[in-house]
C-alpha positions as a printed Julia matrix, in Angstrom:
191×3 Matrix{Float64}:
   0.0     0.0    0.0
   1.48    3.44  -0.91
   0.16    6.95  -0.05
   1.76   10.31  -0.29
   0.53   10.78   3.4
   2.56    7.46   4.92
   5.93    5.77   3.51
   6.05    2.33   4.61
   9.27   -0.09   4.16
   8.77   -3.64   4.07
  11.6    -5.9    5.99
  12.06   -9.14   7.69
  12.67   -9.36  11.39
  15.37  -12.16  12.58
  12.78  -14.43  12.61
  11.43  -13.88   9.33
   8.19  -12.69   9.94
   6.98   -9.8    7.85
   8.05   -6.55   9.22
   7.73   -2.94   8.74
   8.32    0.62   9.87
   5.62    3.27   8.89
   6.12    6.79   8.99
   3.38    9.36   9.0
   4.43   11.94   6.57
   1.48   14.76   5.98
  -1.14   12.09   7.37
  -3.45   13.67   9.76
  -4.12   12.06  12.7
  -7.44   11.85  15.4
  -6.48   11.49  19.24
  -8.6     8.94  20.7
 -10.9    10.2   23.64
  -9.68    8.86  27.21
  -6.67    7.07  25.99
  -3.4     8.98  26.48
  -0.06    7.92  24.79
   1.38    6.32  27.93
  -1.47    4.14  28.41
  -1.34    2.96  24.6
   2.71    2.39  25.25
   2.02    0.92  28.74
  -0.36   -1.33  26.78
   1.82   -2.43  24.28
   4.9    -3.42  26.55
   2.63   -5.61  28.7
   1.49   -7.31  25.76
   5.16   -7.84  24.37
   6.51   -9.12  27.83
   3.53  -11.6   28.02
   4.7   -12.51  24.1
   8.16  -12.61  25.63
   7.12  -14.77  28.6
   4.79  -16.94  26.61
   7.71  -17.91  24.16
  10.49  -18.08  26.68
   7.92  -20.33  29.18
   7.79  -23.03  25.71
  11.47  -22.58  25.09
  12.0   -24.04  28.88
   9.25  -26.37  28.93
  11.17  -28.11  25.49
  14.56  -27.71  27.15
  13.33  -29.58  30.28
  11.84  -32.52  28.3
  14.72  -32.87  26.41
  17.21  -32.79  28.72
  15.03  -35.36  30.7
  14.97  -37.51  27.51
  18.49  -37.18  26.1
  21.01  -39.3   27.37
  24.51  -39.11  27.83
  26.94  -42.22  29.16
  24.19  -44.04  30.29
  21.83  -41.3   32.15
  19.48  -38.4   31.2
  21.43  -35.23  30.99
  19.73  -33.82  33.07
  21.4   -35.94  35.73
  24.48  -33.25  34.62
  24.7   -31.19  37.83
  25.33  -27.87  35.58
  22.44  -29.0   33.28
  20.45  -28.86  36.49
  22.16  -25.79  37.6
  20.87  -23.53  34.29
  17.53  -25.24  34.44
  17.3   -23.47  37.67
  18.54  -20.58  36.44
  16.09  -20.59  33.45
  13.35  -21.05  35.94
  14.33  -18.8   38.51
  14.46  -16.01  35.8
  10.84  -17.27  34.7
   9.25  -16.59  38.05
  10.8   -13.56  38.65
   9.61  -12.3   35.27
   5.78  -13.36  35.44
   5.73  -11.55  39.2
   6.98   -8.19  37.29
   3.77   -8.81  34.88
   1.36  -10.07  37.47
   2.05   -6.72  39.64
   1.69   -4.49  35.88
  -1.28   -6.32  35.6
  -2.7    -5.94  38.75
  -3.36   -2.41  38.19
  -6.02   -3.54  35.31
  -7.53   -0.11  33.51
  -6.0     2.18  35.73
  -2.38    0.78  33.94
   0.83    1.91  35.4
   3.55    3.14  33.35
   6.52    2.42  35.51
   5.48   -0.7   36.56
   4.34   -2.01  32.8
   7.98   -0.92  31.82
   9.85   -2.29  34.61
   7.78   -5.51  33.46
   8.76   -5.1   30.13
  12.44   -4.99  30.68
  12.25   -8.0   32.9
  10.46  -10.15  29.84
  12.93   -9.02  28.14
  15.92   -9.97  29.99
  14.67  -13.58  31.35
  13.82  -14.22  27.7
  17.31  -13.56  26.36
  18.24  -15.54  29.12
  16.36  -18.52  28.66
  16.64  -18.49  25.03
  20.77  -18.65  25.33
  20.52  -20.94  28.34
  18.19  -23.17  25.58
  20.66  -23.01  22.89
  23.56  -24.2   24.68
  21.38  -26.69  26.94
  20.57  -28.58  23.46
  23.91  -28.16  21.45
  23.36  -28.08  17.84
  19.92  -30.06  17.81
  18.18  -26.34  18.77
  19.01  -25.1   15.29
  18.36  -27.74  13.01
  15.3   -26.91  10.56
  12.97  -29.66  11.99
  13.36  -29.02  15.76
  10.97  -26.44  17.4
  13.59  -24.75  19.5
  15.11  -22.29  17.32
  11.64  -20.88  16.42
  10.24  -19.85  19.55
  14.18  -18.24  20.16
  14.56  -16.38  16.99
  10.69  -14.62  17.7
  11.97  -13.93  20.97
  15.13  -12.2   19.63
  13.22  -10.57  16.85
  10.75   -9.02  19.47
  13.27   -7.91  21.9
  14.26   -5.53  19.14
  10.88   -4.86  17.79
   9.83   -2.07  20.09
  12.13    0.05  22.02
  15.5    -1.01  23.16
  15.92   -2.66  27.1
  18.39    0.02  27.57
  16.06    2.44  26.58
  13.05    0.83  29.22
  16.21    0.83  31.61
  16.42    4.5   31.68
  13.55    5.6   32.33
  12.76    3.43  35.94
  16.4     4.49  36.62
  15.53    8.02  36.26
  12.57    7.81  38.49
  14.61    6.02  40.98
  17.13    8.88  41.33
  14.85   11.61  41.27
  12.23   10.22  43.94
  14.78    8.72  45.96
  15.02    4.56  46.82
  12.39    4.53  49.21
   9.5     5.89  47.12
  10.73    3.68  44.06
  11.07    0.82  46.35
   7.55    1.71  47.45
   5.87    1.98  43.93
   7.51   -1.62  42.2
   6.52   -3.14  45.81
   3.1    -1.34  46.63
């Protein structure tokens, strides 16, 4: 679709799903009554950490089984004390990162921004960690065309890019934390 009012180019993101970036250039645009700009970007990080969470929850769920099922002189690898060890880790960073969207969500219509970006960032970072912790957990079977791994970890790469960068969701809780002081911060992630 071309207009003279909106350029649009077409990509691929790393996972190759159909991508683009659209620019406004003398489109006019209507505001939408009650809904400011921080609730629609509030809205849209907590439904990219849940996409986060959702793909990095399957990419541990298929680790697990297969490290159950694998063997390796005689025993499951999971039997592997540091295969263990990052299957904690990988579900360690799982809880941690559902609690920071339970407590976004918790707020319900009345969404807060600081809490739906700290969220955000924490999706982010468990799924970049479980993703990596996959990829070396399965050795070169996560990449191979037929196996379902390296599909779930190349959409969560691809969408920790899509939006805005973690060190740009980093900055702004950061900011809020040194202007209001520990306490108060403490106070609204823990409210």
């Amino acid at each position: 679709m071309t207009s003279p009012d909106v350029e649009v180019h077409s990509a691929a993101d790393v996972a190759g799903e159909p991508a683009a970036t659209v620019r406004p250039t003398n489109a006019s645009c209507e505001s939408i009554e009650d809904v400011s700009g921080s609730q629609v970007l509030g809205r849209i990080r907590l439904l990219r950490a849940a996409a986060l969470l959702g793909a990095a929850h399957a990419a541990y769920d298929l680790t697990k089984a297969y490290v159950s099922t694998r063997e390796q002189f005689g025993a499951p690898l999971l039997k592997i004390p540091a295969v263990g060890a990052n299957l904690a880790v990988m579900q360690t960073e799982l809880i941690q990162a559902d609690a920071g969207l339970r407590r976004a969500l918790v707020t319900g219509d009345n969404l807060d921004a600081a809490s739906a970006q700290v969220a955000r960032l924490m999706a982010g970072r468990c799924a970049d960690r479980v993703a990596t912790l996959a990829h070396q957990l399965h050795g070169a079977m996560g990449v191979t065309e037929e196996y379902p791994l390296h599909r779930l970890t190349r959409r969560i790469w691809a969408w920790l890019d899509a939006d805005l960068p973690d060190r740009y969701e980093a900055i702004s809780p950061g900011t809020q934390a040194v202007s209001g002081g520990e306490a108060n911060f403490w106070e609204v992630l823990t409210g």
